[in-house]
C-alpha positions in Angstrom: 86.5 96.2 121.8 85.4 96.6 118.2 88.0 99.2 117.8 91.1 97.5 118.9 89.9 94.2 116.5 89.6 96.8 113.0 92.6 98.7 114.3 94.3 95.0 114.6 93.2 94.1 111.3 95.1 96.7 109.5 98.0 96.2 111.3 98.3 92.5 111.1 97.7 92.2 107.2 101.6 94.1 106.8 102.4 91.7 109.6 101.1 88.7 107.3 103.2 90.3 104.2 106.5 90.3 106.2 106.2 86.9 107.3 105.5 86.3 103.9 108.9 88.0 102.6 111.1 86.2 105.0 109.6 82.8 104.2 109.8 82.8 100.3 112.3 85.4 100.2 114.7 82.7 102.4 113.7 79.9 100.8 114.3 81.9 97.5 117.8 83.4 99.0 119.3 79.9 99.9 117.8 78.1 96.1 119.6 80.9 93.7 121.6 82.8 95.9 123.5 80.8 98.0 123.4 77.0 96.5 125.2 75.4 99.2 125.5 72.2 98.0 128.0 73.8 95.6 130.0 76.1 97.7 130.3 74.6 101.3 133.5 75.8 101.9 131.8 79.6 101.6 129.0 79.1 103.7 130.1 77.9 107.2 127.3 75.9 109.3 126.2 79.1 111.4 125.3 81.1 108.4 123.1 78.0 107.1 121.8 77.9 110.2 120.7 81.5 110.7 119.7 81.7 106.6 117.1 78.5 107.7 116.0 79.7 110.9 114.4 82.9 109.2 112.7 80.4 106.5 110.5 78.2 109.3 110.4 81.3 111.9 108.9 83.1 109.1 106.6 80.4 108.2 105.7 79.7 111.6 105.0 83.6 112.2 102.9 83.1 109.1 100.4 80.6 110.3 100.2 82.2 113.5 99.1 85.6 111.4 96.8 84.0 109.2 95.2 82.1 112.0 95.0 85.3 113.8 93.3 87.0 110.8 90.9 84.4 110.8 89.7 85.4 114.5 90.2 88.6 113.9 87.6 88.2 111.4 85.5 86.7 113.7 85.7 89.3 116.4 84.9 92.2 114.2 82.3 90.8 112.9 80.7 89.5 116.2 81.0 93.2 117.9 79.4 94.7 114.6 76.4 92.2 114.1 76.2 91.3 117.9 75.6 87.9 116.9 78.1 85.0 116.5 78.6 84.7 112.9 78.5 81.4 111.9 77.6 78.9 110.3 77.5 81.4 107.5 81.0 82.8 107.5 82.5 79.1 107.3 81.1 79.3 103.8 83.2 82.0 102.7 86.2 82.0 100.7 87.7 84.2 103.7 87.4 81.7 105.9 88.6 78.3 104.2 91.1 79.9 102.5 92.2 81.4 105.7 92.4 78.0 107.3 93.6 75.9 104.1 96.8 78.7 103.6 97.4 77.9 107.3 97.7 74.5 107.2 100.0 74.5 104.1 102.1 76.7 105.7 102.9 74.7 108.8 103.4 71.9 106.8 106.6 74.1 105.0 107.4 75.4 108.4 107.1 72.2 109.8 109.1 70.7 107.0 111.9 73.1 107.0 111.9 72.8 110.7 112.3 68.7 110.9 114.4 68.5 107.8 115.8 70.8 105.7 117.4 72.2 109.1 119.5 69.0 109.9 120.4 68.7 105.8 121.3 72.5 105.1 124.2 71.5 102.0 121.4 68.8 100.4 120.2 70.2 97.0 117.1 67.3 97.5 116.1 68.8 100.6 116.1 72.6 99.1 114.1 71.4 95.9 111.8 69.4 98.3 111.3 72.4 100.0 110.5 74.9 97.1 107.9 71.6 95.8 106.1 72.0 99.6 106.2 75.6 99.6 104.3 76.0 95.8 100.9 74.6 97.5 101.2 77.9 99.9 102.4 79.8 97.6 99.1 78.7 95.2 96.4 79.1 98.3 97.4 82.8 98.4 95.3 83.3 95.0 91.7 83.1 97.1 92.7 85.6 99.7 92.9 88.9 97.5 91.0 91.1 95.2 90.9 88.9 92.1 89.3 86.1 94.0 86.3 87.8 94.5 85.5 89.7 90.9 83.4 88.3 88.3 86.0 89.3 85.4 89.0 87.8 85.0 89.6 86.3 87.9 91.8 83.9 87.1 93.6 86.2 84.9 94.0 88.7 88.4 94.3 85.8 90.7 97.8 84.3 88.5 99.3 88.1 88.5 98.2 88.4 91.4 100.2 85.6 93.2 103.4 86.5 90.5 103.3 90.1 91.8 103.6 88.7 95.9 106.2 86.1 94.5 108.4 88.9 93.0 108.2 90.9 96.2 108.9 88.6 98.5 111.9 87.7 96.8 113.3 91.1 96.5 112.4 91.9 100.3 113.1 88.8 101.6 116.5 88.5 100.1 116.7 92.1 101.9 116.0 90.6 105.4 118.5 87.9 104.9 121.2 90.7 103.8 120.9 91.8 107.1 121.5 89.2 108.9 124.3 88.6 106.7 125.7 91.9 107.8 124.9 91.4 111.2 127.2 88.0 111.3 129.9 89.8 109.6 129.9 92.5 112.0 130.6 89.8 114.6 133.0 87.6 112.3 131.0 84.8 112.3 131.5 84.3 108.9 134.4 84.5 106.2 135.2 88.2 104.6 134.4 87.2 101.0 130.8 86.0 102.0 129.7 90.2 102.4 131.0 91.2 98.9 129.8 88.0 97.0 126.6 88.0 98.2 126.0 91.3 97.6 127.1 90.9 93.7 124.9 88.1 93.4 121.8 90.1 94.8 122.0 93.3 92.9 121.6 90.6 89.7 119.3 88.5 91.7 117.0 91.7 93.0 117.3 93.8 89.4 115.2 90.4 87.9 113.0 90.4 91.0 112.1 94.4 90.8 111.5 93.8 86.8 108.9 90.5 87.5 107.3 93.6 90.4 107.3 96.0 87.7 105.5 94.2 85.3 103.0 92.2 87.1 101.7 95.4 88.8 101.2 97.4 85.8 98.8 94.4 84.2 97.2 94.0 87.4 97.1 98.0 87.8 95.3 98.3 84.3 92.6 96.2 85.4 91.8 97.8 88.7 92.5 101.6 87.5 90.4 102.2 84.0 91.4 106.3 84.3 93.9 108.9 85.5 91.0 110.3 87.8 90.8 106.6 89.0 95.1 106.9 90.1 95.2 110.0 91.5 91.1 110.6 92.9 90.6 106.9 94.7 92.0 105.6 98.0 93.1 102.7 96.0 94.7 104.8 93.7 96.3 106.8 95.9 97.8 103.5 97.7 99.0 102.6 95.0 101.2 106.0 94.3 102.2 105.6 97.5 103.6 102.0 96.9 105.5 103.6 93.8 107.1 106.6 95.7 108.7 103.9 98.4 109.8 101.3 95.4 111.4 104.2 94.2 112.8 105.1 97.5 114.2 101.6 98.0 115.7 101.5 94.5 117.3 104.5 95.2 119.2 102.6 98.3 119.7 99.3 96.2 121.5 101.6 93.7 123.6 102.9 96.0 124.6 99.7 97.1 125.0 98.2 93.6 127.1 101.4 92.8 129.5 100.2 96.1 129.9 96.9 95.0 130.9 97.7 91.4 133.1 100.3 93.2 134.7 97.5 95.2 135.0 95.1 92.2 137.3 97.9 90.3 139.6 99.0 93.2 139.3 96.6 96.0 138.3 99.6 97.9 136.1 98.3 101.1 135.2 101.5 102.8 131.7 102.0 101.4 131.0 98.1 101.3 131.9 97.8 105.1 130.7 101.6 106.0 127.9 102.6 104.3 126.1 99.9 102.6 124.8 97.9 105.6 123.2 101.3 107.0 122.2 101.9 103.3 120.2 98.2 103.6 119.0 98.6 107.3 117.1 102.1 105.8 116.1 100.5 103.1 114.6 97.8 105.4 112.4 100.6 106.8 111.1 101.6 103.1 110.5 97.7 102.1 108.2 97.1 105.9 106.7 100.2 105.4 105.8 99.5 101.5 104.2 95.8 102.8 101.8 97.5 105.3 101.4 99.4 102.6 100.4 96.8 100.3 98.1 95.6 103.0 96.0 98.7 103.2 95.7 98.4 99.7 94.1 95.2 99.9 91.0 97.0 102.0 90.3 99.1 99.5 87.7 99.2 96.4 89.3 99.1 92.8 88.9 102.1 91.7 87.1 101.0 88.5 84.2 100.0 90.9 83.7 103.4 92.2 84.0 106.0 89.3 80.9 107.5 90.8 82.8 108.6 94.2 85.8 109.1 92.3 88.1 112.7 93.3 89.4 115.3 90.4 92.5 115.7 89.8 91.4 119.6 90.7 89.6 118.3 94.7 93.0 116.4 95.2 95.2 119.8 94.4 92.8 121.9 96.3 93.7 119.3 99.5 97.3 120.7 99.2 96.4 124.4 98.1 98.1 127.0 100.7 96.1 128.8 103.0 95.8 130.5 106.0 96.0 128.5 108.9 92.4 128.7 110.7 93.7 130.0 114.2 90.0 130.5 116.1 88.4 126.9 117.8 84.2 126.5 117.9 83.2 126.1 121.2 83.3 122.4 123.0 79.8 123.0 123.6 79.1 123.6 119.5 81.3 120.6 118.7 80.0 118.2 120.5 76.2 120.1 119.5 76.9 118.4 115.9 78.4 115.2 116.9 74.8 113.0 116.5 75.2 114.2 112.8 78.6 113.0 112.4 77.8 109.8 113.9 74.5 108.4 112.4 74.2 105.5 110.6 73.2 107.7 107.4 74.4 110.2 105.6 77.5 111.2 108.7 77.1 114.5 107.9 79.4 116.6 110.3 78.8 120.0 111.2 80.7 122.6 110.5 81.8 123.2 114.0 82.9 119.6 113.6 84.8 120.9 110.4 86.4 124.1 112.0 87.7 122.1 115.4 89.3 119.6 112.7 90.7 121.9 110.8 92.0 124.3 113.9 93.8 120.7 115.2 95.5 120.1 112.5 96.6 124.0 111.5 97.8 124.5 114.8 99.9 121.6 114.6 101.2 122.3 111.4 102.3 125.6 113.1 104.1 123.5 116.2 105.9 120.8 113.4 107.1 124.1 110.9 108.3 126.4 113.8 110.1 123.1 115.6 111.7 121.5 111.9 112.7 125.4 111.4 115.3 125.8 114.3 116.1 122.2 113.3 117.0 123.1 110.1 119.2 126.1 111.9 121.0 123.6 114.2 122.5 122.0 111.1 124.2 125.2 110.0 127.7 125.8 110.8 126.9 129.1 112.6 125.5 127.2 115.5 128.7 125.7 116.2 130.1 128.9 117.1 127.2 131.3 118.0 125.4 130.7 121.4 122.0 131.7 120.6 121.5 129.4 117.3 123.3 126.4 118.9 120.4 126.7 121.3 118.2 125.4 118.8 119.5 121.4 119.5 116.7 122.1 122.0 114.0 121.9 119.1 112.6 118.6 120.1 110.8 120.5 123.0 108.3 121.5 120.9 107.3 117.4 120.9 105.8 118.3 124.2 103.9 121.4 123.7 102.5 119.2 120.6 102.1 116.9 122.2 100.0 118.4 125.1 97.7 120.0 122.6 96.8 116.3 121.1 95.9 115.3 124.3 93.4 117.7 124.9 91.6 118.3 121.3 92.3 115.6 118.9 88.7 113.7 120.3 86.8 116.0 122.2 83.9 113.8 122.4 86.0 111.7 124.5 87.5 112.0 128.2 89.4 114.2 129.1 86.6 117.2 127.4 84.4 114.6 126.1 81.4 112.7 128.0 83.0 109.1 126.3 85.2 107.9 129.2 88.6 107.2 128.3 88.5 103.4 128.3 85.3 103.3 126.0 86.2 105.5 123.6 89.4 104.1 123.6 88.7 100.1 123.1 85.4 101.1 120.6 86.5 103.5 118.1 89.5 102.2 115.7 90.0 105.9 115.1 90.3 107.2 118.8 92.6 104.6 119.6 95.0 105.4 116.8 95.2 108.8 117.8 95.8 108.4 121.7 98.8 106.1 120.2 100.3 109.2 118.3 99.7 111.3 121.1 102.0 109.1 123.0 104.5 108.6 120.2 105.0 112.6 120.3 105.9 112.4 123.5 107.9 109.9 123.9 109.5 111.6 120.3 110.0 114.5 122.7 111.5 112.9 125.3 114.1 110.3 123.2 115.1 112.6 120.3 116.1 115.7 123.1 117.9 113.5 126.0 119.9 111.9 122.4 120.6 115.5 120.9 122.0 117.3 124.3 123.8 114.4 126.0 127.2 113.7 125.2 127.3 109.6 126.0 129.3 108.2 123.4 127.9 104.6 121.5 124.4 104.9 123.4 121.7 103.4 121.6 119.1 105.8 122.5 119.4 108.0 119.7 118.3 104.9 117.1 114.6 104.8 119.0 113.6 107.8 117.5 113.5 106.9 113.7 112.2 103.5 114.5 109.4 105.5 116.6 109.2 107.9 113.6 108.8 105.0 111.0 106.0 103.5 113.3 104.2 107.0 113.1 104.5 107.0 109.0 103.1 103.5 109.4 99.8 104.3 111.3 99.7 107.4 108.7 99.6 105.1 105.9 97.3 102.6 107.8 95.2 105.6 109.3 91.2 104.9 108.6 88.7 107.2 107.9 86.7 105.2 105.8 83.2 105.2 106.2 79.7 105.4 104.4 81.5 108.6 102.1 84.3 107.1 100.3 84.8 110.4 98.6 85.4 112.4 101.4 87.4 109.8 103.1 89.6 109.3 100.9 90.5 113.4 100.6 91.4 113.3 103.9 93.0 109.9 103.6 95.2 111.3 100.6 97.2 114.4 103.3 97.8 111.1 105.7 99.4 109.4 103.5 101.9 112.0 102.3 102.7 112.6 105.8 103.5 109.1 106.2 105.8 109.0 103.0 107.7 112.0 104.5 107.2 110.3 108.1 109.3 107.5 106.4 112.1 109.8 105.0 112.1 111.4 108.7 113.1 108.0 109.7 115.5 107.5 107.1 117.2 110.5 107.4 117.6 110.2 111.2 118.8 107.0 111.1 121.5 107.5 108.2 122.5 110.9 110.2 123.6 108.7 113.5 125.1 105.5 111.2 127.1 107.1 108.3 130.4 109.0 108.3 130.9 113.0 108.2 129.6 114.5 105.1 126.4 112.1 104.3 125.5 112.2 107.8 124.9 115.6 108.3 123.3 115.9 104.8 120.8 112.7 105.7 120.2 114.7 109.1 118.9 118.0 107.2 117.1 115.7 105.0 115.3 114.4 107.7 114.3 117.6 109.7 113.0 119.1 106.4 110.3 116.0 106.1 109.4 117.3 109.1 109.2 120.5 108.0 107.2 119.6 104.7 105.1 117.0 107.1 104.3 120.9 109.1 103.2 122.4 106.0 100.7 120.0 104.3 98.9 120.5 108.6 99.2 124.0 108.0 97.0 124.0 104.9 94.8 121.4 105.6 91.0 122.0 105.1 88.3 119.4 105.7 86.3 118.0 103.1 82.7 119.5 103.1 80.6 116.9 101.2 
């Protein structure tokens, strides 16, 4: 069970970060953004109740997370000591923090819940509420990085707790944009709530993504002494990851800033009422995907403490350098031959038959994903509306299965079905194995969703939409994907393709989701966007090599 309790872990820290978001960002939203005691006649009742339910559901979904981290903790550590770890983890940090920041935030939670709820138009109860929230907001500095280094901790801890402030604000304010939308689409509240609210966020998020901006370049400068350090390190390369989506969601926010300003000039609606709120719902994707992000992040070593195991700029390249795809296997019998070398306790040296069945898994997929995206790519051109042969190649997402049969059989041969490990224990004890029997069932059920919505014909069926949520899932476990073990230089060299793929995973989503929301041009221009991620996604499989140190 040690397996499911660190995959868990990884997972439920973005899980922690969005709860996060949608409690300050609501309680943030309603203080600046809103100000109801000022405008009731704007904001009906039913918006103030669905902008406060978010704020306590968020901070009850909160305590609930950091409780669960807590015993999460626990779990881990009891299945890796085999031992019950106290009384010495009740000294840590880890711990009382864990159960201090949970108490604070039921009392916000509770408060909101009890009072602020029945008093939505009181400026007293929303001040109030920001005055409970600031002891949360304060017990957050003993659960990161900072709170454990010997230099400037105080210094990192402050920034720290700015640069989560500043995020949740931005993101938060997202979330609550959507369920502004969401009410306006069902005309529960007034027209001219959509277009001032909007206007008021652009100003309210260009501040927030400033306050981000800053506070993550000082705190940046003291994890990251080098260039080797940002672009050889896990950390590092987290971090560059975290830039590419905030750049990705700026690129939607200015969009939408670009639609309001259009609206404010000519009274024109169209984009504001057609565009924008699938413009926010992608942009919802980046913003979850850049928390769990955030979260991973938070597992890894600065890279100034690990200059020693730190990458060249020339190992990283090499990672991406074309080649040709390795088409011959090692025998099973040669794989699994190595396999006591792979996983001792020292050194986890892996043979090279190890190596070459790695590095035949991935090339051969990379062949499946470029060959698949390629007659993708074809069904967008105009000659398959016309020719019979090239509109045949809607039929691309059959490839999923062929894929997705392939996984099944050689992405852990140790393990059942070729493997002596039966399926349950290999399953439930290895964070790694686990991970990968879930993206072997995501391709198929890809497969299975993304044909049935590309050759039937229903009209307004929401089968289509599973697909890019399924794909943003699969960027997710990219950018979450472990391989970190007792060689952080290797690992991270094979944790650097992952999380490309899972950046272009994300744009997959994007692009699949904007094809099925937005009108004729942009859709069918997201749509090719989205099948050449998966085309790029092919490639970097096609090339990849395995570390051999």
């Amino acid at each position: 069970m040690a397996g499911i309790a660190d995959f868990l872990d990884s997972l439920i820290g973005g899980f922690d970060l969005i709860c996060y978001a949608l409690a300050i960002g609501s309680l943030f939203w309603g203080l600046f953004l809103l100000r109801p005691w000022l405008e009731q006649d704007k904001f009906n009742p039913l918006l103030m109740e669905k902008t406060i339910a978010l704020l306590y559901k968020g901070g009850f979904w909160l305590a609930a997370a950091q409780a669960f981290k807590v015993l999460l903790k626990i779990w881990l550590m009891t299945a890796v000591l085999e031992r019950w770890p106290f009384p010495e983890f009740a000294d840590t940090t880890q711990f009382i923090g864990g159960l201090v920041r949970t108490a604070l935030t039921l009392v916000l939670a509770g408060y909101v819940y009890q009072v602020l709820r029945h008093h939505p138009y009181s400026k007293q109860h929303w001040i109030t509420t920001g005055i409970v929230a600031l002891p949360m907001i304060i017990s957050g500095a003993w659960l990161i990085h900072g709170a454990g280094r010997f230099e400037n901790r105080y210094f990192l801890m402050t920034f720290t707790v700015f640069h989560q402030l500043a995020a949740a604000a931005w993101i938060g304010g997202v979330f609550q944009l959507v369920n502004l939308w969401l009410l306006r689409e069902k005309q529960q509240v007034s027209a001219e709530c959509w277009p001032l609210l909007l206007e008021r966020f652009s100003k309210f998020g260009i501040v927030s993504v400033v306050a981000i901006l800053v506070s993550g370049v000082v705190i940046t400068l003291q994890y990251i002494d080098t260039w080797n350090g940002f672009i050889g390190t896990g950390y590092g390369n987290l971090l560059l990851v975290k830039i590419c989506l905030m750049a990705l969601a700026l690129g939607f926010a200015w969009l939408n800033k670009s639609a309001v300003v259009a609206y404010r000039l000519t009274g024109d609606g169209y984009a504001l009422n057609n565009r924008v709120p699938y413009y926010i719902e992608a942009e919802t994707f980046v913003l979850i995907t850049l928390l769990f992000t955030a979260a991973s992040l938070a597992s890894q070593p600065p890279a100034i403490d690990i200059a020693h195991l730190t990458a060249s700029w020339q190992e990283v390249l090499n990672t991406f350098a074309p080649q040709i795809p390795q088409t011959s296997s090692p025998t099973h019998i040669a794989l699994l031959a190595g396999e006591a070398g792979r996983v001792a306790i020292i050194d986890q040296t892996p043979s090279m038959a190890a190596t070459e069945w790695s590095n035949y898994n991935h090339n051969i997929s990379g062949l499946f994903l470029t060959t698949m995206s390629f007659f993708a790519m074809v069904s967008y051109l105009k000659l398959a509306e016309t020719n019979k042969y090239v509109g045949l190649s809607k039929y691309w997402p059959v490839g999923f299965f062929c894929l997705g049969i392939f996984l099944f059989f050689r992405s852990d041969a140790e393990s059942w079905p070729l493997g002596p490990i039966g399926f349950w224990d290999s399953t439930f004890n290895n964070g790694e194995v686990l991970q990968h029997r879930i993206a072997t069932l995501l391709v198929f059920v890809l497969g299975v969703i993304e044909l049935t919505a590309r050759v039937s014909k229903k009209p307004h069926s929401k089968l289509p939409l599973v697909f890019p949520v399924l794909a943003a899932f699969g960027g997710l476990m990219l950018l979450t994907h472990s391989h970190v073990g007792f060689q952080p230089k290797s690992a991270f060299l094979i944790q650097v393709g992952h999380t490309t793929m899972g950046v272009f995973s994300l744009i997959l989503a994007c692009g699949r989701w904007l094809e099925l929301k937005l009108d004729n041009p942009r859709n069918r221009i997201a749509g090719f966007i989205s099948v050449a991620a998966l085309f790029q996604i092919g490639i970097i499989l096609m090339f990849y090599r395995e570390p051999l140190y």
